[in-house]
VEXVEX-116270 format. One line per field, with one value per residue (C-alpha): residue number from 1; x, y negated, z. Coordinates in Angstrom, 1 decimal, padded with zeros to 4 digits, always signed. Example, Ala and Ser with C-alpha at 12.3 -4.5 7.8 and 13.67 -1.06 7.14 Angstrom:
<rs>
num c(1,2) .
X c(+012.3,+013.7) .
Y c(+004.5,+001.1) .
Z c(+007.8,+007.1) .
</rs>
This chain:
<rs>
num c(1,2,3,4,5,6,7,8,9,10,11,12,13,14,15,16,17,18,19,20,21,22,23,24,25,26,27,28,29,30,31,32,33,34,35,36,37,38,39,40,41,42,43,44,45,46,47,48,49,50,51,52,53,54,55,56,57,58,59,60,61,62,63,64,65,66,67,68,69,70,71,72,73,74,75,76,77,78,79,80,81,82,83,84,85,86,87,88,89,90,91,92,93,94,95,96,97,98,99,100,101,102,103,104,105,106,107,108,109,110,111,112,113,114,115,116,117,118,119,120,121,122,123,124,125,126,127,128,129,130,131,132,133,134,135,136,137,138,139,140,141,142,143,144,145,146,147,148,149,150,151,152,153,154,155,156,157,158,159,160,161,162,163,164,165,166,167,168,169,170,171,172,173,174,175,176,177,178,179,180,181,182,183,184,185,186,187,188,189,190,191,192,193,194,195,196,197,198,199,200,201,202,203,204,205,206,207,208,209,210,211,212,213,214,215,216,217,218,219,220,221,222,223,224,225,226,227,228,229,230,231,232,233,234,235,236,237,238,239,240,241,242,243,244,245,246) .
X c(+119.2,+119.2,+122.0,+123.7,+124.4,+125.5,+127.6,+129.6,+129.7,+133.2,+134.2,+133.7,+136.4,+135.1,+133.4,+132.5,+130.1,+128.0,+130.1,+129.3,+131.0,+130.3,+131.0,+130.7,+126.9,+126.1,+125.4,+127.1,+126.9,+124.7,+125.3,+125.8,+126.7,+128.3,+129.3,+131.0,+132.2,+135.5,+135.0,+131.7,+130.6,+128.3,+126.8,+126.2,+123.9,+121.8,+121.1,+123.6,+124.6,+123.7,+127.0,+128.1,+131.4,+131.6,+131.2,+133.8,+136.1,+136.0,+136.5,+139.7,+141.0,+141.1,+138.5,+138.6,+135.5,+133.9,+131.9,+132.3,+134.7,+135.9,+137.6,+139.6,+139.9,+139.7,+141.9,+141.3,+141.3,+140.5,+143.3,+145.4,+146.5,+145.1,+148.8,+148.5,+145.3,+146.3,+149.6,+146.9,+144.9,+142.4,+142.6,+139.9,+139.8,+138.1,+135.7,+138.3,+141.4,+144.5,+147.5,+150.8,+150.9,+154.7,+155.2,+154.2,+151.5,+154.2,+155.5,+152.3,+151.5,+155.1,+154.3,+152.2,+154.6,+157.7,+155.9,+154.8,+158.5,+158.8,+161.5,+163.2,+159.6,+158.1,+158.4,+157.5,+154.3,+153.6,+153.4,+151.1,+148.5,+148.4,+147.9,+145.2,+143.2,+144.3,+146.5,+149.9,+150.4,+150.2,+152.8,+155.2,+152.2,+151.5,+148.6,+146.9,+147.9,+145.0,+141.5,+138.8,+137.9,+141.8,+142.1,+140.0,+141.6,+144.9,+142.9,+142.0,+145.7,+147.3,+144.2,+145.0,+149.3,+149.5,+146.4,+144.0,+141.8,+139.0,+138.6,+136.6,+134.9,+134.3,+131.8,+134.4,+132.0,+131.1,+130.6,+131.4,+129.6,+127.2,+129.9,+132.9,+130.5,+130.5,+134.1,+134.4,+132.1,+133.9,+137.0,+135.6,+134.1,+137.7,+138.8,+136.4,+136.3,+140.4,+139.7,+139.2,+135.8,+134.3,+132.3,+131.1,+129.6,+127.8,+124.6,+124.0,+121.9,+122.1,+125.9,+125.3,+122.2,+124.3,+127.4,+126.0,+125.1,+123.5,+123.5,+122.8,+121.0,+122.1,+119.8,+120.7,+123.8,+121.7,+121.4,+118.1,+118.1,+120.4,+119.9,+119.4,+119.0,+115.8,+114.2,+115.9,+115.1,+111.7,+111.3,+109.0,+111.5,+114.2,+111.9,+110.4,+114.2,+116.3,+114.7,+111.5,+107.4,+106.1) .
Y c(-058.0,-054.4,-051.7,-052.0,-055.5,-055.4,-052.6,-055.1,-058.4,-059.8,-059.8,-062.7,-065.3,-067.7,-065.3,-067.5,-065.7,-067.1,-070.5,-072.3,-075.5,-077.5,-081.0,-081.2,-080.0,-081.1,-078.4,-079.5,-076.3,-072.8,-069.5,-070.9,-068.3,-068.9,-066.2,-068.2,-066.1,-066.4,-069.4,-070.5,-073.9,-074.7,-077.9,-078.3,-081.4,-082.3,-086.1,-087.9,-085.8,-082.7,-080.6,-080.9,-082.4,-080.4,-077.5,-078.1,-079.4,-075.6,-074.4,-076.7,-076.0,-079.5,-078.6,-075.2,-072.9,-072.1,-069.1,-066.9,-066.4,-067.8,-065.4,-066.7,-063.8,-060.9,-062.9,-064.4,-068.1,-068.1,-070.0,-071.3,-075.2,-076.6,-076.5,-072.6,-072.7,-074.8,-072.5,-069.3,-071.1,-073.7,-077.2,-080.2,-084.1,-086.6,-089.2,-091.5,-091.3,-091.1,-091.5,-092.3,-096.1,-096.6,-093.5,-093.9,-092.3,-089.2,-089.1,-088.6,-085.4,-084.2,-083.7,-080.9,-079.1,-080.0,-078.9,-075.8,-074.7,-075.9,-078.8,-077.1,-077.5,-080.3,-083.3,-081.5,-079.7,-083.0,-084.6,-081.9,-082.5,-086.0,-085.3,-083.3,-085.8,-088.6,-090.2,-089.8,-093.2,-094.5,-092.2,-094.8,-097.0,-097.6,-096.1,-099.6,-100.9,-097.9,-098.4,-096.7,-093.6,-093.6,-093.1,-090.5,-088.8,-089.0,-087.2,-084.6,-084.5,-084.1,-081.5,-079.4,-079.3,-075.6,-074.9,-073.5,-070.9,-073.1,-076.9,-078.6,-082.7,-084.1,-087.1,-087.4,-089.7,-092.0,-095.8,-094.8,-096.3,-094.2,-094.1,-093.6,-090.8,-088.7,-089.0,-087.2,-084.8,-083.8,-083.6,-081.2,-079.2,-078.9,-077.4,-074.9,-073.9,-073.0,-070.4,-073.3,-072.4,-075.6,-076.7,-079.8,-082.3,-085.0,-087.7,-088.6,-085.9,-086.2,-085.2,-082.0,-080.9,-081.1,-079.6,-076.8,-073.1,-072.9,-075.4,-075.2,-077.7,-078.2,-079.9,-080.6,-077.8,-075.7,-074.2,-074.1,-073.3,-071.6,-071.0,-072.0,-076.1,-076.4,-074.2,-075.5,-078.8,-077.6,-076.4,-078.8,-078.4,-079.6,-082.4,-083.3,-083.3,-084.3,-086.0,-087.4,-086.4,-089.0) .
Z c(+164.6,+163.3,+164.3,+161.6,+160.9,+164.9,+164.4,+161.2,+163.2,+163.7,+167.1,+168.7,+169.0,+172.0,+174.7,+177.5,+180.1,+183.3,+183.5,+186.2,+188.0,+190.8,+192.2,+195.9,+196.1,+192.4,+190.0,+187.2,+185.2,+185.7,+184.1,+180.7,+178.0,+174.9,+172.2,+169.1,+165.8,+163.9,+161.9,+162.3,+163.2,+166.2,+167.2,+170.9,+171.8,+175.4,+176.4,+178.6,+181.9,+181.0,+181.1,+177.7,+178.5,+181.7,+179.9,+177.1,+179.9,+181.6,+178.1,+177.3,+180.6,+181.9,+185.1,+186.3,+186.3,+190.0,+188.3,+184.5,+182.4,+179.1,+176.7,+173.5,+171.0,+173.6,+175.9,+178.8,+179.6,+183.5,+185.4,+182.2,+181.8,+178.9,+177.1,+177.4,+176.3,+172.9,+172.3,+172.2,+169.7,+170.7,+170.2,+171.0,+170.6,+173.2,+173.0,+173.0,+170.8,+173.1,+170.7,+171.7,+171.7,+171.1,+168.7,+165.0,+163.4,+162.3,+165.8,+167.4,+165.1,+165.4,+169.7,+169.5,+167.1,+169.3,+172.2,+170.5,+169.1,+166.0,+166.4,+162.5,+160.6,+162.7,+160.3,+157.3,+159.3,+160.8,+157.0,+156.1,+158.7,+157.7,+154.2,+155.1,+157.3,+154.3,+156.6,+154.8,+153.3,+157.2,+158.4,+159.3,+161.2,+164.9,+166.3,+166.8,+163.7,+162.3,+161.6,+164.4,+161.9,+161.1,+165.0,+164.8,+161.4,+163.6,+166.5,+164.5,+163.2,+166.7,+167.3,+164.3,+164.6,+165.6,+163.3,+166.0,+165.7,+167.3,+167.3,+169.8,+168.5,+171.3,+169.8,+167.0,+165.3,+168.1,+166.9,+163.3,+160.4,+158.3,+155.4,+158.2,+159.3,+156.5,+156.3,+159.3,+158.2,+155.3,+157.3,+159.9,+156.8,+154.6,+158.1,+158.9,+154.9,+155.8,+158.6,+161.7,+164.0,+165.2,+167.8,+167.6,+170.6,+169.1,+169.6,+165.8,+164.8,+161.0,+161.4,+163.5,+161.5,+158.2,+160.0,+162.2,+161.0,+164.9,+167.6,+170.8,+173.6,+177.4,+179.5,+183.4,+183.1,+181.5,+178.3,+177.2,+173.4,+171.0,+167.1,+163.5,+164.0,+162.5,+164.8,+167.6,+167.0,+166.5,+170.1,+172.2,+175.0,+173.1,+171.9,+175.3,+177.3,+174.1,+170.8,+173.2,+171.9,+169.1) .
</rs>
């Protein structure tokens, strides 16, 4: 990259530098780097049990870091609860939707917005989130009385209350059909068209090749490639450890 386009890039927004993190004598992560720009989306892939979880776990704040730092727009992140962490602008989803089970679908979107001070505006912000994620007209709904990619339209609602800065999809698409899929897709692309970076963890590839600008592979805590996804997916490293040789 020449001087000069360096000297216009944005600053970055997600900074996270020489991350490492341990269980007992397992090497879970190792001096992983990450730089991520306002609003871009990133797609981070590696087979089973290579950190990727880990690594968006030290990120979110639910494990703590033994080694780096993670920076959220010029701010530090090290030591802060993953509450703090979503009132300063970054918000995730987990494998597993974890709604509210006696709460209706409203409810459940009003928490974050309760929890982030704004009991006045809650309903009517709440409403609006559902709208977005086409989930309005099951406002009044239970969580189990939802379809699975409704579960996960509600994840994404509860995720994007305080409207974050960053979004992390944890394998938002997990056991989706191809049409449910795309669904999700075009959710997570309205987003990031309104100002939202995303990063997003996923195994079906067609979704994070049509959703990623870069992406990045892990393998054994490691980061071992980072760039435009053709190319990555190109590498024969990433093909050996992650897409297997033909």
């Amino acid at each position: 990259m020449s001087a000069a386009l360096q000297a216009t890039d944005p600053a970055p927004l997600l900074r996270a530098e020489k991350v490492g993190k341990r269980f007992g004598g397992f090497v879970a992560l190792a001096e992983v780097d990450l730089v991520l720009r306002p609003g871009e989306r990133l797609g981070l892939i590696g087979p089973n049990g290579s950190g990727k979880s880990t690594f968006v776990n030290c990120i979110s704040g639910d494990f703590a870091q033994h080694d780096g730092s993670v920076t959220l727009a010029g701010a530090k992140l090290d030591g802060l609860k993953p509450h703090a962490r979503a009132r300063r602008g970054l918000a995730r989803t987990f494998q597993l939707p974890q709604p509210f089970g006696s709460l209706t679908v409203l409810e459940n979107v009003r928490v974050p917005l309760l929890f982030g001070g704004h009991a006045a505006e809650a309903t009517e912000r709440a409403m609006a989130c559902l709208e977005q994620v086409e989930l309005a007209a099951k406002a009044t709904k239970l969580p189990r009385e939802l379809t699975q990619v409704e579960q996960r339209r509600l994840e994404l609602a509860r995720a994007i209350a305080l409207h974050p800065q960053l979004l992390i999809a944890d394998e938002a698409m997990a056991g989706l059909s191809h049409a449910e899929v795309d669904q999700i897709l075009a959710l997570l692309l309205r987003l990031n068209a309104a100002g939202t970076a995303v990063i997003m963890i996923e195994h079906i590839m067609r979704a994070v090749t049509e959703f990623s600008e870069r992406l990045i592979v892990f393998v054994a805590g490691r980061k071992i490639a980072d760039g435009a996804p053709r190319e990555v997916l190109a590498m024969p490293e990433v093909e050996g450890a992650y897409l297997g040789k033909q």
